[in-house]
C-alpha positions, 0 to 999 in steps of 0.5 A, spaced: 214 288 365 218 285 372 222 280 370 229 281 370 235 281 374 236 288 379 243 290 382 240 292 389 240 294 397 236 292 403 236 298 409 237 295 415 239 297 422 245 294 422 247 298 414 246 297 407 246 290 404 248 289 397 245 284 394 241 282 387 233 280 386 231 275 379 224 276 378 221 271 374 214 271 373 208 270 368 200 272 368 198 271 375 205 269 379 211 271 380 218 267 383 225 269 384 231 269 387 234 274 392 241 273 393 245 276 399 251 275 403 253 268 399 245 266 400 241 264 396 233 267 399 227 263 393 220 266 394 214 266 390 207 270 389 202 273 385 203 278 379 198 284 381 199 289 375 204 288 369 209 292 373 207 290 380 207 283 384 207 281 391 210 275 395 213 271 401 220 268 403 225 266 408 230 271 409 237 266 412 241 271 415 248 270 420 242 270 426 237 266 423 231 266 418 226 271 417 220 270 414 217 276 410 211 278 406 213 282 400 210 288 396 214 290 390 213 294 383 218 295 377 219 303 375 220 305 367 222 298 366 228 299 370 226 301 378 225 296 382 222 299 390 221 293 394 218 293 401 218 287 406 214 286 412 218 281 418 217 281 425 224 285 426 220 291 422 220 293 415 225 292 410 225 297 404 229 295 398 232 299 392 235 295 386 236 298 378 236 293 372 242 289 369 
């Protein structure tokens, strides 16, 4: 199961940032929101497994907005590995249920 909420960290050049990801999902999509830096980043996609799903969003930043497509998937119901693509690089996120 992938719906929850998870206490997570984006690696990114400039460091880690610590943020939370809310996966809300049903038998073929999935939504969220992934908050960082005081924003709030909505994206959608589609569930491709029970545990896995992938989506696109804007990610706002102080220098801008990037857009990403994502591939995340949730381990022993509590893990979350996550990794967005974006024209500034890939982005690996981990985050742990709450």
């Amino acid at each position: 199961m992938i719906d929850g909420k998870y206490n997570c960290s984006l690696n990114t050049p400039m460091g880690a940032i610590n943020g939370t990801i809310t996966l809300v999902s049903n038998e073929v999509s999935v939504q969220g929101i992934l908050e960082t830096m005081g924003m709030k980043n909505k994206f959608n996609g589609k569930k491709t497994k029970e545990n896995e799903c992938a989506f696109t969003g804007d990610f706002n930043t102080p220098m801008g907005n990037i857009k990403y497509e994502a591939t995340c998937r949730v381990i022993n119901n509590t893990q979350l590995e996550l990794v967005a693509n974006t024209s500034k690089g890939s982005f690996k996120i981990q985050g742990k249920r709450m």
